[in-house]
C-alpha positions as CSV (number, residue, x, y, z in Angstrom):
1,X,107.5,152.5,118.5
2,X,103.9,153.4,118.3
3,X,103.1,152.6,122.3
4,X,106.9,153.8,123.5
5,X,104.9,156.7,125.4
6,X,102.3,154.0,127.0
7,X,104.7,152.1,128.1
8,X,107.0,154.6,129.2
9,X,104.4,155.6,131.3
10,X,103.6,152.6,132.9
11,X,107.1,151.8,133.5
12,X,107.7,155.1,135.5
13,X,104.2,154.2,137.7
14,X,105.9,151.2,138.7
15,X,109.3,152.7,139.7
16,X,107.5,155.0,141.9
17,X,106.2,151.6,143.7
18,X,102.5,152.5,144.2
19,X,99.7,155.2,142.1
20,X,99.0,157.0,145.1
21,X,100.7,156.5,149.0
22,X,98.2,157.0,151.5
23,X,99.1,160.7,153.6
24,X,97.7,158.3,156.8
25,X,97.6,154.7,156.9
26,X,94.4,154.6,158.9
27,X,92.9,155.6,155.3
28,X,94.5,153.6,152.9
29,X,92.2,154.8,150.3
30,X,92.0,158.8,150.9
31,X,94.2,159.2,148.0
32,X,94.8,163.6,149.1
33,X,97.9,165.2,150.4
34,X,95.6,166.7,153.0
35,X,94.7,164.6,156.4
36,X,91.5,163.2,155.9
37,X,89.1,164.4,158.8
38,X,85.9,162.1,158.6
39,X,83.4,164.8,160.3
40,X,83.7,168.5,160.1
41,X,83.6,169.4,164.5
42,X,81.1,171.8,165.4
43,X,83.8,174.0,167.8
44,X,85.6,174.1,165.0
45,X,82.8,176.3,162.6
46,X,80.7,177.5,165.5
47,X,81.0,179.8,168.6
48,X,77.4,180.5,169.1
49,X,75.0,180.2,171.3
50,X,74.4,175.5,171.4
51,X,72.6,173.9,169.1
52,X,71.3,171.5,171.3
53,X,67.5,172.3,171.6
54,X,67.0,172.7,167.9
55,X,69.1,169.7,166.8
56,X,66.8,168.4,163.8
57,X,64.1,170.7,164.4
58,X,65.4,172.3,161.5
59,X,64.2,170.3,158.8
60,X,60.5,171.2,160.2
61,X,60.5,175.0,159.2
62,X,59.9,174.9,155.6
63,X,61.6,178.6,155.3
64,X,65.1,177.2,156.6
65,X,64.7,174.1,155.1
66,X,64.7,176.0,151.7
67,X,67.0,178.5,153.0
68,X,69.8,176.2,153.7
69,X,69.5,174.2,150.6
70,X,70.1,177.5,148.9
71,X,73.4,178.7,151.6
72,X,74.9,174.9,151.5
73,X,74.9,174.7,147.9
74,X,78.2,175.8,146.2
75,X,76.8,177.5,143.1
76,X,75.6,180.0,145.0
77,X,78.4,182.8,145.6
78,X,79.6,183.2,149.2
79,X,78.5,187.1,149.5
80,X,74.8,185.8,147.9
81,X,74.6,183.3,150.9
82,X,76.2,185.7,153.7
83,X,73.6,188.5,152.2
84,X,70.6,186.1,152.1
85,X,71.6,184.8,155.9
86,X,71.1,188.7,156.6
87,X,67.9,189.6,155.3
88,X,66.1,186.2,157.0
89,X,67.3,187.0,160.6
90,X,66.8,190.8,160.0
91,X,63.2,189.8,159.1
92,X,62.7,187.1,162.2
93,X,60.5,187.6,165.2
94,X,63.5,185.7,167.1
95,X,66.6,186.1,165.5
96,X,69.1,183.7,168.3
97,X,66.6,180.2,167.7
98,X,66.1,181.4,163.5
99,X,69.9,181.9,163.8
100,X,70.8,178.6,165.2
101,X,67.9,176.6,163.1
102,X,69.8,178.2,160.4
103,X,73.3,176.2,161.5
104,X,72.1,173.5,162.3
105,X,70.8,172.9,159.5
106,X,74.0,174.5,157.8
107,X,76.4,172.2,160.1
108,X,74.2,168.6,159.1
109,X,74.0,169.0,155.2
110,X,77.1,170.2,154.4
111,X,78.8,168.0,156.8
112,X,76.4,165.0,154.8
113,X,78.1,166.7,151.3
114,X,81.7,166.2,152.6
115,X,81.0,163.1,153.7
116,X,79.3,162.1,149.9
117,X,82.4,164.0,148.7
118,X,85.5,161.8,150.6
119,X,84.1,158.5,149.9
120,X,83.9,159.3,146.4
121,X,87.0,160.0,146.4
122,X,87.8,156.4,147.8
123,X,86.0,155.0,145.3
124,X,87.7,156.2,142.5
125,X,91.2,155.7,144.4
126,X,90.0,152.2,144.6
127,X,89.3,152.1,140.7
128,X,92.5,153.6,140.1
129,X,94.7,150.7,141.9
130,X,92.5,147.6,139.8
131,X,93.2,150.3,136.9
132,X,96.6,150.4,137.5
133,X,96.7,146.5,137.9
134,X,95.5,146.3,134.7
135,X,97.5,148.4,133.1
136,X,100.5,146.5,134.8
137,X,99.9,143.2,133.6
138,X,98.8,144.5,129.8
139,X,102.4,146.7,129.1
140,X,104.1,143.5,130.3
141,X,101.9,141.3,128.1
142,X,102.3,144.0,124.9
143,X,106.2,144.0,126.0
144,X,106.3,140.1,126.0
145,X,104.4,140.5,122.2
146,X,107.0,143.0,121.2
147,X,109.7,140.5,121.6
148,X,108.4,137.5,120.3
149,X,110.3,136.2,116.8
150,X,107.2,135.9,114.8
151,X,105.3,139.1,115.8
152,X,101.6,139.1,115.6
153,X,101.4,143.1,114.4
154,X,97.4,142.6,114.7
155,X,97.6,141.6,118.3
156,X,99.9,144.2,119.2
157,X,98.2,146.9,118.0
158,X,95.2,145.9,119.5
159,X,96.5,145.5,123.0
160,X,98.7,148.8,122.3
161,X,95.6,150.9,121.3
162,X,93.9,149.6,124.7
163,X,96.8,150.3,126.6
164,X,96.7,154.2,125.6
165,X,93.0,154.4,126.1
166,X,93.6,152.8,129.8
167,X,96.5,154.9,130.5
168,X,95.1,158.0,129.2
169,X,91.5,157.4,131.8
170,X,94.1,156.6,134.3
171,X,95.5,159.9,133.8
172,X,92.0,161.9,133.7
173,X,91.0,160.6,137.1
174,X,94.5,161.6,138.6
175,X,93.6,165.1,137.4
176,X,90.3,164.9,138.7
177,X,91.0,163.3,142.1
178,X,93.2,166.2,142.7
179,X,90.9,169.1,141.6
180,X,88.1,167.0,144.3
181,X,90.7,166.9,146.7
182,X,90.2,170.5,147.1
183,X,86.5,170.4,147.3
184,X,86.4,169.7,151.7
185,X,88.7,172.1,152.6
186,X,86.1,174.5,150.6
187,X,83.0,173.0,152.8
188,X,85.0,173.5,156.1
189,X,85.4,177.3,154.9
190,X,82.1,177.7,154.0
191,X,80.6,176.4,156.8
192,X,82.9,178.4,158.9
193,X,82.5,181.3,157.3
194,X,78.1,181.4,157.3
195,X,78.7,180.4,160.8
196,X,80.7,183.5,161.7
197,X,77.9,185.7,159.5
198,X,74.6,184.1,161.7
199,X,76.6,184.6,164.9
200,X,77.1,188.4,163.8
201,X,73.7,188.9,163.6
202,X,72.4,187.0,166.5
203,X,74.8,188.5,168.9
């Protein structure tokens, strides 16, 4: 049978109960093994000196502004970032308030990436379960087709080609929700990790 695999497929989803089981039921939707923390905490990442008297004064020094774009993003290779958080406080008139303009401004955008990163991450688990809705009700529809006397081939091949094409998206979002899943664990390292590197060189 040309759509045993699709069906299959679906069949096992079912037994299984649900697509994805929420690790915490506070957050039905965070569809990762890991806990879902909302907001990366600041003793967490940072030990320095606080932030408190430069708390979005960071954004007005055009240098740090374009410094931390640069650090936060991940393209650019940890050892890159730590070396380029180096040279700017080497070269600074006052390396603790440079220092902690430079977290701050660390600790707000990639703490705003997470963020942007989780609730993706929502949203697609929230696609997946109308997906897999969908794909419920059309195996049981092709199955019903399938067992009918006078078999309309034309419709179930049309509804059997659809089904693989669902199942098969349905599939390339699991793959990707867990590759993403990864992805704030990473910013919590990074962060932590820069933070430890400006609070080397301020201290």
């Amino acid at each position: 049978m040309r759509y045993r695999t699709a069906i299959a497929f679906w069949l096992a989803i079912m037994a299984t109960g649900t697509t994805a089981r929420a690790a915490d039921p506070r957050y039905p939707d965070w569809p990762c093994t890991q806990a879902k923390v909302p907001e990366i905490s600041l003793a967490a990442v940072w030990a320095g000196p606080p932030l408190d008297d430069v708390a979005g004064k960071w954004k007005d020094d055009a240098k740090v502004s374009a410094l931390v774009a640069k650090l936060a993003a991940r393209r650019t290779p940890l050892e890159e970032a730590q070396k380029a958080i180096r040279e700017y406080l080497n070269g600074a008139s006052d390396k603790t308030t440079s220092g902690k303009l430079l977290f701050a401004g660390l600790f707000e955008t990639l703490n705003a990436q997470r963020s942007q990163v989780m609730n993706g991450l929502e949203r697609v688990t929230r696609k997946q379960r109308e997906a897999a809705d969908k794909i419920r009700t059309d195996t049981l529809a092709l199955q019903a087709l399938q067992g009918e006397e006078q078999r309309d081939q034309a419709k179930i091949d049309e509804l059997g080609n659809q089904l693989i094409w669902q199942t098969r998206i349905f599939e390339d979002r699991r793959g990707v929700i867990k590759f993403v899943c990864e992805v704030p664990t990473a910013i919590d390292q990074r962060l932590f990790a820069l933070g430890r590197t400006i609070q080397q060189e301020i201290e």
